[in-house]
C-alpha positions in Angstrom: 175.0 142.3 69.2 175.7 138.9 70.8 172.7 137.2 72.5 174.8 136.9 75.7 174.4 135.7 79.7 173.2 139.4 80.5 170.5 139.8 77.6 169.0 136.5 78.5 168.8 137.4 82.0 167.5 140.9 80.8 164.7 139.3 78.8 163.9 136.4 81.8 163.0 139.6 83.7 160.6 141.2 81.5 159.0 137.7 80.5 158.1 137.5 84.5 157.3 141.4 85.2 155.9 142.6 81.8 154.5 139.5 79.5 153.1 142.6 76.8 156.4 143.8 76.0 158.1 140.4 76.2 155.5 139.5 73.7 156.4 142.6 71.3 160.0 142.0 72.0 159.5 138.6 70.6 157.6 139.9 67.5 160.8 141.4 66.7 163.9 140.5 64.7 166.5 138.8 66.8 169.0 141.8 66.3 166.6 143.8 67.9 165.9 141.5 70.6 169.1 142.1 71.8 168.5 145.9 71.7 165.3 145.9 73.3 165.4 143.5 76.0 168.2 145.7 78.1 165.5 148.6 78.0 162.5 147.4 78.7 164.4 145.3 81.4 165.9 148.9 82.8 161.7 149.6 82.5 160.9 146.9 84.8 163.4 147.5 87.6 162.6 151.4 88.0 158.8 150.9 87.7 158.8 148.5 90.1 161.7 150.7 92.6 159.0 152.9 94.1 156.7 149.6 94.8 158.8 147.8 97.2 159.4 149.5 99.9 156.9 151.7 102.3 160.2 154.2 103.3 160.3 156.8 100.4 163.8 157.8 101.5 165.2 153.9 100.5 162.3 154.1 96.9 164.5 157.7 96.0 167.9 155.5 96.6 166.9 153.1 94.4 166.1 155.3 91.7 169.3 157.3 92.3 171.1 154.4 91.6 169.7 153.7 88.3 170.5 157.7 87.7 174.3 157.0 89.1 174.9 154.0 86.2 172.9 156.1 83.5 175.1 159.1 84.0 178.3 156.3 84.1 176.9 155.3 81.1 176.4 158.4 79.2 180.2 159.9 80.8 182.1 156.5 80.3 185.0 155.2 80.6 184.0 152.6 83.4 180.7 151.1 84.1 179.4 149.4 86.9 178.5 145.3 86.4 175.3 144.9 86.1 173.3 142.5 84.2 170.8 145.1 82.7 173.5 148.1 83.5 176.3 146.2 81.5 174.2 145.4 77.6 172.6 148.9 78.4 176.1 150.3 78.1 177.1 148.5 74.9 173.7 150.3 73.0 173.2 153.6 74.2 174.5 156.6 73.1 175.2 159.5 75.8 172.3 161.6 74.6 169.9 157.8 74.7 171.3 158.0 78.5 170.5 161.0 79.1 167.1 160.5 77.8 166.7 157.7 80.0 167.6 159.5 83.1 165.2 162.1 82.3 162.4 158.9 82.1 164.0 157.6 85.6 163.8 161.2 87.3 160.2 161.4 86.6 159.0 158.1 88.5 159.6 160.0 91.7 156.3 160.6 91.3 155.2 157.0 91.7 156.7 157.2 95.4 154.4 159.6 96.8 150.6 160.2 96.7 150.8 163.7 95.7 148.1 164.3 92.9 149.0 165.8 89.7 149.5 169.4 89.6 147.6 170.1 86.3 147.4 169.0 82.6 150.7 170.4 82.3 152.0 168.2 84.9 150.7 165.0 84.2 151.3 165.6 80.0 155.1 166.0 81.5 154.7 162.7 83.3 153.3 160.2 80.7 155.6 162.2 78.0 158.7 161.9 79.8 157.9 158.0 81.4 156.4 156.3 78.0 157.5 158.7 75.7 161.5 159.3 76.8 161.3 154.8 77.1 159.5 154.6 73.1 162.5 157.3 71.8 165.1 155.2 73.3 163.7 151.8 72.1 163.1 153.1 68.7 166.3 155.2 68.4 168.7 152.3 69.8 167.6 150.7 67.0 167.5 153.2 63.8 166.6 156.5 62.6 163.4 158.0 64.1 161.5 161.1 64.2 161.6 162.3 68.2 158.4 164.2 67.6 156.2 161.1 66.1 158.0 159.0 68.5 156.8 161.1 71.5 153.4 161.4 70.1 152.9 157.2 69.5 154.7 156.8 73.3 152.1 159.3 75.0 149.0 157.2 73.4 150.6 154.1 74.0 151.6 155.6 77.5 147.4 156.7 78.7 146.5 153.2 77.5 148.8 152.0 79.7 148.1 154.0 82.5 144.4 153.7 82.1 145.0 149.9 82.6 146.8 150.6 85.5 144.1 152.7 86.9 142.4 150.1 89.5 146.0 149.1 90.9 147.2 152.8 91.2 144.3 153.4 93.0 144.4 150.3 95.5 147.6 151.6 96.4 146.9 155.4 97.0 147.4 157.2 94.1 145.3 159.6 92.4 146.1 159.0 88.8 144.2 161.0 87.0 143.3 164.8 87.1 139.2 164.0 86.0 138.4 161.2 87.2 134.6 161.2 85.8 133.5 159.5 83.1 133.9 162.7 80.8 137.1 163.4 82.2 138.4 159.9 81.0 136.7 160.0 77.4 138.2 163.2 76.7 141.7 161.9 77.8 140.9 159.1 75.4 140.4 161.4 72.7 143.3 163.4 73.4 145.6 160.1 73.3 143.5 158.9 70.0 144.7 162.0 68.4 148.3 161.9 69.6 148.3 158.5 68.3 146.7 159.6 64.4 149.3 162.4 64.4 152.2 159.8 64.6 150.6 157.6 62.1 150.0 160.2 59.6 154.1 160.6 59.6 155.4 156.5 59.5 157.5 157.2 57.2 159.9 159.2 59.8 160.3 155.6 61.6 162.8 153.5 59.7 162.2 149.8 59.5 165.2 149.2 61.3 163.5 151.3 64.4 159.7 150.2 64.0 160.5 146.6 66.4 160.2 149.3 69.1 156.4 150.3 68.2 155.3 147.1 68.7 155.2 147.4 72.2 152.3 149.5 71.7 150.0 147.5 69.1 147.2 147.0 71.7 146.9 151.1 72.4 144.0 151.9 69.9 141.9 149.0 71.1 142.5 150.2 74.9 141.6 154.0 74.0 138.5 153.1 71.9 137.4 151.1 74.8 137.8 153.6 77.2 136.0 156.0 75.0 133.2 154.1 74.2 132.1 152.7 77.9 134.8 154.9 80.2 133.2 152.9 83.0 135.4 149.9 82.1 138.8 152.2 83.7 137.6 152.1 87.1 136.1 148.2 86.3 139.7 147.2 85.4 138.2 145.7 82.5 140.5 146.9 79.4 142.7 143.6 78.5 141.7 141.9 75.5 141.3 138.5 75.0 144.1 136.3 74.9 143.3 135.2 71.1 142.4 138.6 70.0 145.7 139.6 72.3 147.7 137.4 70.2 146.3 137.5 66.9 147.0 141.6 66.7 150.5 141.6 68.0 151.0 138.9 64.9 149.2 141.0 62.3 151.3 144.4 63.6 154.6 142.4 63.5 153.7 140.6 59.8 152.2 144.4 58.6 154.5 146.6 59.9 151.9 149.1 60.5 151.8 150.3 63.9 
């Protein structure tokens, strides 16, 4: 795919709103730059849609709009213009759309300060945010197993959310069912185990797909952390240090091994 006007705008938009993934979308071949940087932009604009506004009515139109060009997307012929909308048409198939508007459906949840239902509920939230976005990325680009692709994207999804933690919280959230320190250990150990079963079954992820996995190489750091000194959650004190940061996106690129 041509490195055009739209993907560079796509990937100037994730370098401001989400440096990790720019990072990891960096660490991959250019090909899959191209691939990537649509997505995790389409990432950034509905994680950021319930944010920026206080009237829930206008934070539900702005996700329906992302559902409207997904569902253009997946029907075809005609798509709207977009920069992000237009590339995202050129590499998703109708059921990668579909998946998608599954992942945007679920950020409703972001726009209100309803708590979690249950396990059940929250396991649907992170699996259908983190995990429908890692089965897209990975699947745009090559052959991948759903099933260890959902099972990476939840892990990598609770380290992310456990980062988030202090910020969710500032805003009015409650985003976590157990809050104590018990509570977030054993949600640490739950994503830690998600996370073995996927690696116990790389060889279901092409090589052609595994650029996407990189946006996750920081997860088992994050979850050992948080399992070893759950305190640090709340502290907002999960981000590694910028040379450590660095030097294990560079080893999970030059490896392979996610």
């Amino acid at each position: 795919m041509e490195f055009d006007d739209d993907i560079k705008a796509c990937a100037e938009l994730v370098h401001r709103a989400d440096p990790d993934r720019f990072m990891a979308a960096m660490a991959a071949p250019v090909e899959a730059r191209a691939v990537l940087f649509p997505i995790y932009a389409l990432n950034v604009e509905v994680a950021r849609a319930p944010w920026v506004t206080q009237e829930s009515m206008i934070a539900e139109m702005r996700l329906q709009w992302w559902r409207d060009a997904l569902q253009e997307i997946a029907e075809g012929p005609s798509v709207r213009r977009h920069e992000v909308v237009t590339p995202l048409s050129r590499i998703l198939s109708p059921h990668l759309a579909a998946q998608l508007d599954e992942y945007v459906a679920v950020r409703r949840w972001d726009i209100y300060r309803d708590p979690f239902d249950d396990e059940e509920h929250f396991d649907s939230y992170i699996d259908h945010s983190a995990g429908s976005l890692m089965v897209v990325s990975a699947q745009a680009l090559g052959a991948s197993d759903e099933t260890v692709l959902r099972n990476f994207g939840y892990a990598a999804g609770i380290a992310n959310w456990m980062r988030a933690i202090p910020e969710l919280e500032s805003r009015g959230r409650i985003p976590l069912l157990d809050g104590t320190q018990d509570g977030v250990r054993a949600l640490a150990q739950k994503a830690l185990d998600r996370l073995a079963r996927a690696r116990s079954a790389r060889g279901e992820i092409s090589a052609a797909a595994r650029p996407a996995l990189f946006a996750g190489w920081q997860t088992e750091w994050v979850l050992q952390a948080a399992l070893a000194r759950p305190e640090r959650v709340a502290a907002g004190a999960l981000a590694q240090g910028e040379i450590r940061r660095r030097f294990s996106l560079m080893k999970t690129a030059a490896t392979g091994r996610w």
